[in-house]
N, CA, C and O atoms as a Maestro MAE file, in Angstrom:
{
 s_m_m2io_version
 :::
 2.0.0
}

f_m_ct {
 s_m_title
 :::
 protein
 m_atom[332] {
  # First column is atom index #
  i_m_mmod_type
  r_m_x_coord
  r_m_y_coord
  r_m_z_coord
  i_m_residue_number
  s_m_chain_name
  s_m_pdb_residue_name
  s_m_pdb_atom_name
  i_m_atomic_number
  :::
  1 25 -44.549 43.606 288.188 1 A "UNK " " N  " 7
  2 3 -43.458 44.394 287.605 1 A "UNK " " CA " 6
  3 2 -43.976 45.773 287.183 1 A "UNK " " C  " 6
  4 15 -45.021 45.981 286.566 1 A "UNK " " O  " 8
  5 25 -43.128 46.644 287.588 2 A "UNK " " N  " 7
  6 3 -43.325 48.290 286.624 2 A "UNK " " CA " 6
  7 2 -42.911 48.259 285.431 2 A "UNK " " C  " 6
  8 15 -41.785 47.941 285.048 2 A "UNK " " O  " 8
  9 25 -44.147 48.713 284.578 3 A "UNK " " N  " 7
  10 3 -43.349 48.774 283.193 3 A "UNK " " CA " 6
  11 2 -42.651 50.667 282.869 3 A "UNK " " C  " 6
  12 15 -43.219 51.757 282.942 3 A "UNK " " O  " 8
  13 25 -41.630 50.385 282.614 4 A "UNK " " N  " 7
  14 3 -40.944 51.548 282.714 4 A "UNK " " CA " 6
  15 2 -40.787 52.267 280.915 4 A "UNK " " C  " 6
  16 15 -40.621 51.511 279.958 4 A "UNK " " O  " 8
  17 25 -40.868 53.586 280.778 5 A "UNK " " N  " 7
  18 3 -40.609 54.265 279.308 5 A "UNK " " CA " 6
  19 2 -39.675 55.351 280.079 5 A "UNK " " C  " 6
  20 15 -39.869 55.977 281.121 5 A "UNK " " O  " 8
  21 25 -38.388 55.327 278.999 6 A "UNK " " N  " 7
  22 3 -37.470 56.514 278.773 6 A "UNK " " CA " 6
  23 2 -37.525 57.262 277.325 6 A "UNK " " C  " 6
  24 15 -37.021 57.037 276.225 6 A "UNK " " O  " 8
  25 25 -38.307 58.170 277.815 7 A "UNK " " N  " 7
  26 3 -38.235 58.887 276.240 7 A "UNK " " CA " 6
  27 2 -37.505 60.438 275.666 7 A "UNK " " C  " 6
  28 15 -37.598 61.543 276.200 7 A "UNK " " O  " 8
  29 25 -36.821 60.080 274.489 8 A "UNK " " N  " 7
  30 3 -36.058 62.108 274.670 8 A "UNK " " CA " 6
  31 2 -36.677 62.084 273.308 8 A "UNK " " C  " 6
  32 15 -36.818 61.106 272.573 8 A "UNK " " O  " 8
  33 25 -37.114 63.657 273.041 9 A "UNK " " N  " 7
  34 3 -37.395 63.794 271.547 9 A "UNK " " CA " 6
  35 2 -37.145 63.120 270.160 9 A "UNK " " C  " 6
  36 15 -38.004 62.752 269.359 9 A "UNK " " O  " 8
  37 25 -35.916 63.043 270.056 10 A "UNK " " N  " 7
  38 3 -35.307 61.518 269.087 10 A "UNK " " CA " 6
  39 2 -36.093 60.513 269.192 10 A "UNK " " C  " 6
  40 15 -36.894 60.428 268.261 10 A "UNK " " O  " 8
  41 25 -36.158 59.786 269.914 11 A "UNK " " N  " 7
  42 3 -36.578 58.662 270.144 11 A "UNK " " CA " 6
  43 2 -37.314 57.643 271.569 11 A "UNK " " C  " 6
  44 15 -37.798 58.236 272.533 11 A "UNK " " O  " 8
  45 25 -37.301 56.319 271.512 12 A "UNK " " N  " 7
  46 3 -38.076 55.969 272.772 12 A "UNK " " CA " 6
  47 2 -36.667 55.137 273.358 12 A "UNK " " C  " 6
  48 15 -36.245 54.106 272.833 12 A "UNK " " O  " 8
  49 25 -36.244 55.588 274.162 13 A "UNK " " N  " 7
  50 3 -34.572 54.738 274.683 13 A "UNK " " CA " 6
  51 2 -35.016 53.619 275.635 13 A "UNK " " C  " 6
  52 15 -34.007 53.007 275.987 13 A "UNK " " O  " 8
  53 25 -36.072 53.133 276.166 14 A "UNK " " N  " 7
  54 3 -36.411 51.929 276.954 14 A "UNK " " CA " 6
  55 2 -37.682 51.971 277.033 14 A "UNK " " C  " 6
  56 15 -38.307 53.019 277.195 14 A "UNK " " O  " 8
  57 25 -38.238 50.748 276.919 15 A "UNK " " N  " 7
  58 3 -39.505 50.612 277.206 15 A "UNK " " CA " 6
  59 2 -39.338 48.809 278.045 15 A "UNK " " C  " 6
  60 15 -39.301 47.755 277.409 15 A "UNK " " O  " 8
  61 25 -39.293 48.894 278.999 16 A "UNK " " N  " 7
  62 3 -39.115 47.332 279.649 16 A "UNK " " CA " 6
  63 2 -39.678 47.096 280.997 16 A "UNK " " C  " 6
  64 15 -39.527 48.104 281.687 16 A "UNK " " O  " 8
  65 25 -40.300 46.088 281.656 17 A "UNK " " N  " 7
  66 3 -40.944 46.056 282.582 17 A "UNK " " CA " 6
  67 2 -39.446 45.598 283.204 17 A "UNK " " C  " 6
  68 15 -38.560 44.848 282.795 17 A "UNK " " O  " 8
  69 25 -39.664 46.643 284.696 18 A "UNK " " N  " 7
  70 3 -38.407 46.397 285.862 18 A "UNK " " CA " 6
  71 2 -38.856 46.727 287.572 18 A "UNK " " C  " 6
  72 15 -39.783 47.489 287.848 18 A "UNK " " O  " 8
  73 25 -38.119 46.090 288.507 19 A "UNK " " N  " 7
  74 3 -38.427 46.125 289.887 19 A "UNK " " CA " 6
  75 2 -39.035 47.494 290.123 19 A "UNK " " C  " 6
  76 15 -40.195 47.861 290.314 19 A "UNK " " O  " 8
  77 25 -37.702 48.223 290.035 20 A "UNK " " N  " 7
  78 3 -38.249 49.388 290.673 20 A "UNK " " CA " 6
  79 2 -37.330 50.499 290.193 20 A "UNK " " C  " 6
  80 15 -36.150 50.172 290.316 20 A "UNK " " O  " 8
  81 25 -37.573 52.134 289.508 21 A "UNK " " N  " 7
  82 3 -36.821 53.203 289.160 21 A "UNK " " CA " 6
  83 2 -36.751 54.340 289.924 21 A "UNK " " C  " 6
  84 15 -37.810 54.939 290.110 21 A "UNK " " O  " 8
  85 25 -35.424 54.912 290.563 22 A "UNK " " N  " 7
  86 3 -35.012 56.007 291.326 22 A "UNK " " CA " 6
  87 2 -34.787 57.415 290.380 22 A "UNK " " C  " 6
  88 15 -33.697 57.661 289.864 22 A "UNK " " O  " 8
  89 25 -35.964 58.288 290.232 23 A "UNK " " N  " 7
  90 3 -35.854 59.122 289.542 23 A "UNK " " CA " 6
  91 2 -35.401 60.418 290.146 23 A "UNK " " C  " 6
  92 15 -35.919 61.125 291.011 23 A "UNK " " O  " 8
  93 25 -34.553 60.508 289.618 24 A "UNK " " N  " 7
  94 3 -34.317 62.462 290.190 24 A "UNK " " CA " 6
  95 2 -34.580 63.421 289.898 24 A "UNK " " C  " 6
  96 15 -34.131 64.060 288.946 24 A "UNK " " O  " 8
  97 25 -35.668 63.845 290.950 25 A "UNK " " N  " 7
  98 3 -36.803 64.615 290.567 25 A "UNK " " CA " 6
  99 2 -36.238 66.190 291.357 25 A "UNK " " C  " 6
  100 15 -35.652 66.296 292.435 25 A "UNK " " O  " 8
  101 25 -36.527 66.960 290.688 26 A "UNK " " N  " 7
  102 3 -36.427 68.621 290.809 26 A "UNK " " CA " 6
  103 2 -36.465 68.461 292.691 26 A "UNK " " C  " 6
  104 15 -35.437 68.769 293.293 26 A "UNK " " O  " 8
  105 25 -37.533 68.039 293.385 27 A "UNK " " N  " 7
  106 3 -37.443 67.934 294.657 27 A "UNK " " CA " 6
  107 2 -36.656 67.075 295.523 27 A "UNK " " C  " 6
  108 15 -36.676 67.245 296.742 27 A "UNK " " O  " 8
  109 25 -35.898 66.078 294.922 28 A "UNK " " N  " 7
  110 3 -35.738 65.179 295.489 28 A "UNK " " CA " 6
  111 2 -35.924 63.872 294.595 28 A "UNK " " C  " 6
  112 15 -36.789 63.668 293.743 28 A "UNK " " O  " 8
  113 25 -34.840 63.004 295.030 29 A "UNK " " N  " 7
  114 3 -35.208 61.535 294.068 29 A "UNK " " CA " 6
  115 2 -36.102 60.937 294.865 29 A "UNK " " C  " 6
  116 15 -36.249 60.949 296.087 29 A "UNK " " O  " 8
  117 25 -36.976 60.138 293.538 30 A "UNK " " N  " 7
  118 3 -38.148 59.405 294.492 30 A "UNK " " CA " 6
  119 2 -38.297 57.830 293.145 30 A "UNK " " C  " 6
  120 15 -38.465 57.728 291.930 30 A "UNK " " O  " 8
  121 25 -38.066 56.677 294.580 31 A "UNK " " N  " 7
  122 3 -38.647 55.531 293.712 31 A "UNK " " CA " 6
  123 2 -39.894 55.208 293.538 31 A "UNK " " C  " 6
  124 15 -40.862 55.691 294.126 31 A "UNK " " O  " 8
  125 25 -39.887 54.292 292.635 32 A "UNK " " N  " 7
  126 3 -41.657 54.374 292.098 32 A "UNK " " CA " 6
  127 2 -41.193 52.391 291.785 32 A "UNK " " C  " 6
  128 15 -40.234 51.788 291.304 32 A "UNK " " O  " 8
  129 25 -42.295 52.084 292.292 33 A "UNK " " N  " 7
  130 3 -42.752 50.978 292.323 33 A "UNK " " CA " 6
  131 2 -43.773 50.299 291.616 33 A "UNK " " C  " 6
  132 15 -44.671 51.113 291.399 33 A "UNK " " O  " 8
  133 25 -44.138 48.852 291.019 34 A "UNK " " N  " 7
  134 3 -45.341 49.147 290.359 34 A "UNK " " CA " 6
  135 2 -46.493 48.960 291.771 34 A "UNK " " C  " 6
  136 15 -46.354 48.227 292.750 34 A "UNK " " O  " 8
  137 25 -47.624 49.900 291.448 35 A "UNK " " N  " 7
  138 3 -48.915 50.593 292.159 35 A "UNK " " CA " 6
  139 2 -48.378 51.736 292.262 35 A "UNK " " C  " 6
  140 15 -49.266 52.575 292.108 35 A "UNK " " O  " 8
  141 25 -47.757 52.038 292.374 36 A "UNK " " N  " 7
  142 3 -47.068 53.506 292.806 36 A "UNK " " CA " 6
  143 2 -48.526 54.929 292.445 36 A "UNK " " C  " 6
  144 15 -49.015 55.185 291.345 36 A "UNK " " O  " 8
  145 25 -48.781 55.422 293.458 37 A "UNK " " N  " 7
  146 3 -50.247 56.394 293.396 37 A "UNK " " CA " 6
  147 2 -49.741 57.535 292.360 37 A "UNK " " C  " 6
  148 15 -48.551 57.843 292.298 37 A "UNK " " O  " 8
  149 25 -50.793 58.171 291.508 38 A "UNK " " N  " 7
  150 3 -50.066 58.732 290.134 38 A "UNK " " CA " 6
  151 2 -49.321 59.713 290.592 38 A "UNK " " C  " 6
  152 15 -49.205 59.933 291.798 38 A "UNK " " O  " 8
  153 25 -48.743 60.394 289.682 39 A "UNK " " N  " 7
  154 3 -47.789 61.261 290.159 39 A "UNK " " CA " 6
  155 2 -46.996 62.229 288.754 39 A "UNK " " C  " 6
  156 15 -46.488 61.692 287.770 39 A "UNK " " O  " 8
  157 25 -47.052 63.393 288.941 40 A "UNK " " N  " 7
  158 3 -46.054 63.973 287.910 40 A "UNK " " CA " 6
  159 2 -45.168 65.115 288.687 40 A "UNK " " C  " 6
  160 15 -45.557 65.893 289.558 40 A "UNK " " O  " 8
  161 25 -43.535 64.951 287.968 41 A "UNK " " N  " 7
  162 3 -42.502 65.715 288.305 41 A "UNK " " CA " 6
  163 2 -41.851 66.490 287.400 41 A "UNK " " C  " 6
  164 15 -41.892 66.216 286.200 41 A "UNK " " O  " 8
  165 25 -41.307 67.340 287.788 42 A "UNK " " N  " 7
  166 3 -40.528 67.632 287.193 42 A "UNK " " CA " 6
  167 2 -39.091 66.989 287.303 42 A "UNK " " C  " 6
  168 15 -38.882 66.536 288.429 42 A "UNK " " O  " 8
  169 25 -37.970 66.825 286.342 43 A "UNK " " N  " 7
  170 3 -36.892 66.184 286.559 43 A "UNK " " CA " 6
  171 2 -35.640 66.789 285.903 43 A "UNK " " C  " 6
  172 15 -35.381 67.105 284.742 43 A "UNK " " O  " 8
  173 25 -34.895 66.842 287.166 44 A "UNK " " N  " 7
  174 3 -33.284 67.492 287.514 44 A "UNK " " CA " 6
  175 2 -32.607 66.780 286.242 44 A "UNK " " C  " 6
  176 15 -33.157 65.982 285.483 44 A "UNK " " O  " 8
  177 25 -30.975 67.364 286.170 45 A "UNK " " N  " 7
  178 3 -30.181 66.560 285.543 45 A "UNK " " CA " 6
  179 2 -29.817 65.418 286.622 45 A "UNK " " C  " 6
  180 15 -29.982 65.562 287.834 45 A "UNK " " O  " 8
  181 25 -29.403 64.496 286.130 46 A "UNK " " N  " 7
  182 3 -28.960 63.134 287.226 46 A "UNK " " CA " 6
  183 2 -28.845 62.101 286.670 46 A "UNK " " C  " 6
  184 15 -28.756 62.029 285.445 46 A "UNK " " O  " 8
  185 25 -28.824 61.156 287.397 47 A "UNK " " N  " 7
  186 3 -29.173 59.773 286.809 47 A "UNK " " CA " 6
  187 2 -30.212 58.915 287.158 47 A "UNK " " C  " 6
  188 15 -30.218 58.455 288.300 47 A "UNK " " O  " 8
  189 25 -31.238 58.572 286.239 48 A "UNK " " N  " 7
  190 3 -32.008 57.111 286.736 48 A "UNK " " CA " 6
  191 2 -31.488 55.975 287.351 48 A "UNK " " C  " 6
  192 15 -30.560 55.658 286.608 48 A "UNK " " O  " 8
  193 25 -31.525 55.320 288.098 49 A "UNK " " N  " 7
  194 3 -31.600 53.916 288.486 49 A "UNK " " CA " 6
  195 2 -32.489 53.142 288.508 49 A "UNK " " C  " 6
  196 15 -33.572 53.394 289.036 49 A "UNK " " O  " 8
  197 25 -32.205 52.053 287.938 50 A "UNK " " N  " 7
  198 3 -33.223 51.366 286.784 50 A "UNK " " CA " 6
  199 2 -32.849 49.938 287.664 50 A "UNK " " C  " 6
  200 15 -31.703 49.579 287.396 50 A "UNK " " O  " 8
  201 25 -33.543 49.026 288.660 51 A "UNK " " N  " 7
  202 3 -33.423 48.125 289.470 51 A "UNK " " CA " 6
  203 2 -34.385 46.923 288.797 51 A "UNK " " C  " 6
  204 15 -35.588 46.911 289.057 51 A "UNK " " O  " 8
  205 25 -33.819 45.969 287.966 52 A "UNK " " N  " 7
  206 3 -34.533 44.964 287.027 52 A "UNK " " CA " 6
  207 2 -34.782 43.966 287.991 52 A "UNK " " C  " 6
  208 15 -35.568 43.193 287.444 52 A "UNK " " O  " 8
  209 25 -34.476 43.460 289.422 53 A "UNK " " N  " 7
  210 3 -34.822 42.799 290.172 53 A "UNK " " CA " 6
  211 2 -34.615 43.136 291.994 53 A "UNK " " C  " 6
  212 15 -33.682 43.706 292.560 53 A "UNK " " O  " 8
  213 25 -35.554 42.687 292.424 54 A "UNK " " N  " 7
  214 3 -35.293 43.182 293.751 54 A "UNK " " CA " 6
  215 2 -34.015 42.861 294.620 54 A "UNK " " C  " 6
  216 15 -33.508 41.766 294.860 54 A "UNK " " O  " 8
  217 25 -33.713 43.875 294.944 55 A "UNK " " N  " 7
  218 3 -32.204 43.256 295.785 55 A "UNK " " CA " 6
  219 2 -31.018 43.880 294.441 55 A "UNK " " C  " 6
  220 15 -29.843 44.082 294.748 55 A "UNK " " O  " 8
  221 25 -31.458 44.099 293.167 56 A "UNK " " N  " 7
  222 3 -30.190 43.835 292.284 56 A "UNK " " CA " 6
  223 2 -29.409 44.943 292.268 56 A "UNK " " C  " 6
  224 15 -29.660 46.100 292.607 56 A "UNK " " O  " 8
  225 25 -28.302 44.374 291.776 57 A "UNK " " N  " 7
  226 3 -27.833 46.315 291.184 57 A "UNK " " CA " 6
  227 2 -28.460 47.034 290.158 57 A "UNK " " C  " 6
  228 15 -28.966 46.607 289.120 57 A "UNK " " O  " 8
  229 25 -28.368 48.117 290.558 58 A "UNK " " N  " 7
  230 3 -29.183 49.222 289.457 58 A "UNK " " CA " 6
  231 2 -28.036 49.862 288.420 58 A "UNK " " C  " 6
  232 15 -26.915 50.351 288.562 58 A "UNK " " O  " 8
  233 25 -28.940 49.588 287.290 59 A "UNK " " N  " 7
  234 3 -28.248 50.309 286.125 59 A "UNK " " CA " 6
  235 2 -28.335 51.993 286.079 59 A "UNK " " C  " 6
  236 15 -29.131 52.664 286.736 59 A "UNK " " O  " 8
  237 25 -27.371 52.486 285.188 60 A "UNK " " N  " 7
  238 3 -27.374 54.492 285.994 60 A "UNK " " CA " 6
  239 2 -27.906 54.690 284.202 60 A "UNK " " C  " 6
  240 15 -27.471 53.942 283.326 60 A "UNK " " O  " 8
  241 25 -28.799 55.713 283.949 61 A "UNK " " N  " 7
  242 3 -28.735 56.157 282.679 61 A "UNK " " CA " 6
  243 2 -28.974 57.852 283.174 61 A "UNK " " C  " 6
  244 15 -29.868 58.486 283.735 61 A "UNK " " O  " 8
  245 25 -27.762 58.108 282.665 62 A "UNK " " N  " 7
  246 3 -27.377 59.718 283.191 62 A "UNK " " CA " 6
  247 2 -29.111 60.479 281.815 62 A "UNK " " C  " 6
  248 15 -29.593 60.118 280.742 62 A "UNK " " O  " 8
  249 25 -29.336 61.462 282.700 63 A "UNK " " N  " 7
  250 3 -30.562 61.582 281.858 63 A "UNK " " CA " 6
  251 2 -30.367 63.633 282.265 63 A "UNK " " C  " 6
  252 15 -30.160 63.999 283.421 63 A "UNK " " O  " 8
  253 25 -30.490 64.656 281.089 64 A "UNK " " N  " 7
  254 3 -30.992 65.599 281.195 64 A "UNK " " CA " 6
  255 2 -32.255 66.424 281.293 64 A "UNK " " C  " 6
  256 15 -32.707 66.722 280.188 64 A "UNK " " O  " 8
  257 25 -33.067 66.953 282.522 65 A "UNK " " N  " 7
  258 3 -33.807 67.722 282.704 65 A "UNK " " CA " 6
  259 2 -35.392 67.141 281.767 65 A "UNK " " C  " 6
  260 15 -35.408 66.316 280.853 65 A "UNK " " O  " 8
  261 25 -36.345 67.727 282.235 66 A "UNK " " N  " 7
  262 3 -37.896 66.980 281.885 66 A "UNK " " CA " 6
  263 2 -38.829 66.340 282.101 66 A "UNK " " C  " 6
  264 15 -39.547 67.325 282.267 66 A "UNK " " O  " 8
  265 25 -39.498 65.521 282.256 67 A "UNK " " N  " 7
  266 3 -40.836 65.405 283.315 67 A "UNK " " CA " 6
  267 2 -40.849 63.743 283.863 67 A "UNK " " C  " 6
  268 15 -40.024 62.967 283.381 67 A "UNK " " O  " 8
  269 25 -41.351 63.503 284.386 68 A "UNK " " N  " 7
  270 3 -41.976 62.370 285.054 68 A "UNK " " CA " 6
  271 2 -43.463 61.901 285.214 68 A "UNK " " C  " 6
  272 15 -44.282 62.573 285.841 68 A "UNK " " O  " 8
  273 25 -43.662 61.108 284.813 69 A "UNK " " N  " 7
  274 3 -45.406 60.646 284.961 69 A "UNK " " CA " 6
  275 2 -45.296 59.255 285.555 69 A "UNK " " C  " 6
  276 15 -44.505 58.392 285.175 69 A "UNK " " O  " 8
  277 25 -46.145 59.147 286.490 70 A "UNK " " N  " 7
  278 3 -46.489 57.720 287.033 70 A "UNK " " CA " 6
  279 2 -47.888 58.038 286.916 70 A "UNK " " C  " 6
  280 15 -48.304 59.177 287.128 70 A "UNK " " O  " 8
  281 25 -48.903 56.719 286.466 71 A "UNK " " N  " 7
  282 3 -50.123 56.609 285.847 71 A "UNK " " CA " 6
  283 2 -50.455 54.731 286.155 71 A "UNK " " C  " 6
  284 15 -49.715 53.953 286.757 71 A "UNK " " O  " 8
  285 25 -51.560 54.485 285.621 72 A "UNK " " N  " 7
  286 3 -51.831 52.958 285.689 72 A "UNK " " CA " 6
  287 2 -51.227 51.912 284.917 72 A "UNK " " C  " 6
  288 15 -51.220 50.685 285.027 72 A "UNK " " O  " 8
  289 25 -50.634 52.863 283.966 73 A "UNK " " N  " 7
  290 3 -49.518 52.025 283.159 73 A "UNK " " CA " 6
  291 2 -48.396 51.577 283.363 73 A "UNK " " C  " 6
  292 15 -47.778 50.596 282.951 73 A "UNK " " O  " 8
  293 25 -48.082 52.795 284.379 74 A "UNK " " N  " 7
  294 3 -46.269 52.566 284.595 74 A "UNK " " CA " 6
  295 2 -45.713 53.727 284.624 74 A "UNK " " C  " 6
  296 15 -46.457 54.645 284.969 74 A "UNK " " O  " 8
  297 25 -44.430 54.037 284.322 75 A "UNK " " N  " 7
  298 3 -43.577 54.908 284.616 75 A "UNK " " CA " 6
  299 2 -43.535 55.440 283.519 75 A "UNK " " C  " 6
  300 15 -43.673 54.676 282.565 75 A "UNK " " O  " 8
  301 25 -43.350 56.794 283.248 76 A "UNK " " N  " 7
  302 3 -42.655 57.229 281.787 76 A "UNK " " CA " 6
  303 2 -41.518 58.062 282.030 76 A "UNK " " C  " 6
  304 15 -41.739 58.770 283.013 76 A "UNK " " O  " 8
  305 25 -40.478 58.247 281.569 77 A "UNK " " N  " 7
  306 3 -39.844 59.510 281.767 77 A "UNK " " CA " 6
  307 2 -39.499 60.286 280.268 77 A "UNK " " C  " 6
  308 15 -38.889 59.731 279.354 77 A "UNK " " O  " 8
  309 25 -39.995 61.606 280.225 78 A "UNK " " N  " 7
  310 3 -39.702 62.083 279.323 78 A "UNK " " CA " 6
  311 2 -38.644 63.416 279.322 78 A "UNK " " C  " 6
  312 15 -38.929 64.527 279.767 78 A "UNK " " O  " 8
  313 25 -36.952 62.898 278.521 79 A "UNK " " N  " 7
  314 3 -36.018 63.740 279.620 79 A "UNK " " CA " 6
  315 2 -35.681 64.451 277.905 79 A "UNK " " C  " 6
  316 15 -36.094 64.070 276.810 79 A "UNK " " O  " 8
  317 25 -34.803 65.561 278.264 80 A "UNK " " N  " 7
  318 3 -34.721 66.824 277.306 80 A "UNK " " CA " 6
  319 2 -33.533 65.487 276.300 80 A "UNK " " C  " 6
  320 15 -33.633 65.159 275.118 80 A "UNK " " O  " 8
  321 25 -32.458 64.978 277.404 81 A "UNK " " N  " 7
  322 3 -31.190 64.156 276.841 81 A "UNK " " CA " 6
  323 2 -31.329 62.822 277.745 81 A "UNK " " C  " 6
  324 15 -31.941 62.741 278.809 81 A "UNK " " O  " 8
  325 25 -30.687 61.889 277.140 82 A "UNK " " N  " 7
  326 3 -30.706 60.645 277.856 82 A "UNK " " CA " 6
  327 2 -28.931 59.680 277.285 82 A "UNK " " C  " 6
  328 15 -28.461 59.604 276.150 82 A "UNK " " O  " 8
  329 25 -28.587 59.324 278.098 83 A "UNK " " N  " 7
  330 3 -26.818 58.689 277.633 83 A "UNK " " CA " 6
  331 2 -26.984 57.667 278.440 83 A "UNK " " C  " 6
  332 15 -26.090 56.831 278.569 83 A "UNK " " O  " 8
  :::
 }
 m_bond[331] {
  # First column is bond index #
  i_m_from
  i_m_to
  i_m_order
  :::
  1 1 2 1
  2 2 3 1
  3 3 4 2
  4 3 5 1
  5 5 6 1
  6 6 7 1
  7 7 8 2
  8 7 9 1
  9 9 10 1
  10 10 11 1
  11 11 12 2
  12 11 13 1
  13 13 14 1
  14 14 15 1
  15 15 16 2
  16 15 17 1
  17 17 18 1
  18 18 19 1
  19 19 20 2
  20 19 21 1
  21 21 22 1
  22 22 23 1
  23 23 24 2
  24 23 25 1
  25 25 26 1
  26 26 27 1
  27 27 28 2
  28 27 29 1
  29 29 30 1
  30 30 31 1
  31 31 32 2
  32 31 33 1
  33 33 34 1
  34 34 35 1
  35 35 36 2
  36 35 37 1
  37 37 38 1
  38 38 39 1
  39 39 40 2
  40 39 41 1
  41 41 42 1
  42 42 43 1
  43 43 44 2
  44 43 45 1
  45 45 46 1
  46 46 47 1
  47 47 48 2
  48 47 49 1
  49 49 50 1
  50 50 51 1
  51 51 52 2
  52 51 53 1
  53 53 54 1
  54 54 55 1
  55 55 56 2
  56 55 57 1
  57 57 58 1
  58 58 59 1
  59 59 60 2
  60 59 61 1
  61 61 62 1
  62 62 63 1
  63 63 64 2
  64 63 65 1
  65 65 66 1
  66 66 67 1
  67 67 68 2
  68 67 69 1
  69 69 70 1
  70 70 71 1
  71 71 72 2
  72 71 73 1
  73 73 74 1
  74 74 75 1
  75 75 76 2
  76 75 77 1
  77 77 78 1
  78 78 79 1
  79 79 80 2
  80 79 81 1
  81 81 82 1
  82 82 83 1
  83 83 84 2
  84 83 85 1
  85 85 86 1
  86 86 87 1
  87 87 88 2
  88 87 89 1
  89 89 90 1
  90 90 91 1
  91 91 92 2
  92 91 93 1
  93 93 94 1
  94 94 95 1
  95 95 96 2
  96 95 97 1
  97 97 98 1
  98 98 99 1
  99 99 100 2
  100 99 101 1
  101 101 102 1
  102 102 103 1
  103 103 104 2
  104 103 105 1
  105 105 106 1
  106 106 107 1
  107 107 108 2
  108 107 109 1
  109 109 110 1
  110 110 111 1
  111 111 112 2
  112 111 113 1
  113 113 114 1
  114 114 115 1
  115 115 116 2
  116 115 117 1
  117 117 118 1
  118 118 119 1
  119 119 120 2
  120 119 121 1
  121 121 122 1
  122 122 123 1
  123 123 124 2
  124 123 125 1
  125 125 126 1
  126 126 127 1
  127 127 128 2
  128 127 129 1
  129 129 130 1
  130 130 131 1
  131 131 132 2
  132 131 133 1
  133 133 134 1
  134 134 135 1
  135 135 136 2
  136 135 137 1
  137 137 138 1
  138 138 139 1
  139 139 140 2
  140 139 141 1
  141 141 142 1
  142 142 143 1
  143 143 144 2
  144 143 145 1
  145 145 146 1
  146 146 147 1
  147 147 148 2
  148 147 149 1
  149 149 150 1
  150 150 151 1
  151 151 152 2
  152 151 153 1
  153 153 154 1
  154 154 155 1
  155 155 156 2
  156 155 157 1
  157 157 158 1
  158 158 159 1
  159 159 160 2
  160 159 161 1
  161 161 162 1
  162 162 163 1
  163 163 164 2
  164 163 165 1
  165 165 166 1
  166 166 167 1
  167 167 168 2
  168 167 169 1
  169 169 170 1
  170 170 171 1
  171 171 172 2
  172 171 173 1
  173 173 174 1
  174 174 175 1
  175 175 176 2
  176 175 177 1
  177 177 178 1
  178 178 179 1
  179 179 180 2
  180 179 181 1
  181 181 182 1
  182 182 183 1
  183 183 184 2
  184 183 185 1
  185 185 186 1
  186 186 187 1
  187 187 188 2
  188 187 189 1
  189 189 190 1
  190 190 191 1
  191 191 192 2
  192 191 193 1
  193 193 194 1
  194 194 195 1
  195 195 196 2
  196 195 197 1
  197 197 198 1
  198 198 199 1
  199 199 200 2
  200 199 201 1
  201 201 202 1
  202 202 203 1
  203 203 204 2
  204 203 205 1
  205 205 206 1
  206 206 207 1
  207 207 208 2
  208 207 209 1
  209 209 210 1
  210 210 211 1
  211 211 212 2
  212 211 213 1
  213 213 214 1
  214 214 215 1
  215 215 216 2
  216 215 217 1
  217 217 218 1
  218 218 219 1
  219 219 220 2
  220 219 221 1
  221 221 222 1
  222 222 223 1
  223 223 224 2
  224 223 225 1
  225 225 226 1
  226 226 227 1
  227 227 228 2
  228 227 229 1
  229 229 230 1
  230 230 231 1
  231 231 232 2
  232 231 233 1
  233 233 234 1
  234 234 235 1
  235 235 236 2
  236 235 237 1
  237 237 238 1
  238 238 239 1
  239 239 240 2
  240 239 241 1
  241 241 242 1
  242 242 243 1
  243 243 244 2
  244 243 245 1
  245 245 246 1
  246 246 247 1
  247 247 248 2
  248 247 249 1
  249 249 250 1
  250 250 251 1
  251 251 252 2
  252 251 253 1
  253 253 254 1
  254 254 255 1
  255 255 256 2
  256 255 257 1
  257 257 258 1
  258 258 259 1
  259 259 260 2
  260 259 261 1
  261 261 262 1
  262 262 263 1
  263 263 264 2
  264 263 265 1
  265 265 266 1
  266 266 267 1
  267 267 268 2
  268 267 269 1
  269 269 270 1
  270 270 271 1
  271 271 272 2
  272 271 273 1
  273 273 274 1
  274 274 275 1
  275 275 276 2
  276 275 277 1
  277 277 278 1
  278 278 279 1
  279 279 280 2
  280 279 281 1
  281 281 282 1
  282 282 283 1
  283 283 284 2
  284 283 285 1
  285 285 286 1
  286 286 287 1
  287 287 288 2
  288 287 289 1
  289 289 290 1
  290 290 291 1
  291 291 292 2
  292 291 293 1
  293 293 294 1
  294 294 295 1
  295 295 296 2
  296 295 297 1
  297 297 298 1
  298 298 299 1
  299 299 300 2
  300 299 301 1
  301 301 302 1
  302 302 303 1
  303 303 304 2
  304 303 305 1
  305 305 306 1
  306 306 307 1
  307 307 308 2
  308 307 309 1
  309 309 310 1
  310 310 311 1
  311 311 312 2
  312 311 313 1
  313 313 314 1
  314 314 315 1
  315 315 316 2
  316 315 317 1
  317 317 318 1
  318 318 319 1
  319 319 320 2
  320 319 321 1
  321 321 322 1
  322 322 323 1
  323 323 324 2
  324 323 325 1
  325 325 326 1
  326 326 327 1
  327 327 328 2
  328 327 329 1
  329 329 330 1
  330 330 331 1
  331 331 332 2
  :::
 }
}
């Protein structure tokens, strides 16, 4: 499993291990898997998709502008707004 972090200044809005997250990144959305090779983005307004099992439906968390890190830990996203 990827363990996934959504974080906006306020606060930490998810921290949960899930399949797999579709981030929308300044270039292009890109999923990240767990191994996923490291990686940092910048990130568009959009929405995450947050896929808690393979095959499942993905949850949308509309998220404003701010970065992306993939590392050995997992995913982080750190967005300006998050709803």
């Amino acid at each position: 499993m990827l363990h996934f972090e959504l974080v906006t200044p306020e606060k930490l809005v998810r921290s949960e291990d899930v399949y797999m997250v579709v981030v929308p990144g300044t270039e292009g959305d890109f999923g990240v898997l767990e191994g996923h090779a490291p990686l940092m983005s910048t990130v568009r307004d959009g929405a995450l998709s947050v896929y808690r099992t393979e095959g499942g439906q993905p949850e949308t968390i509309a998220i404003q502008g701010g970065f992306a890190e993939v590392n050995a830990k997992g995913l982080t996203v750190l967005a300006e707004r998050a709803a």
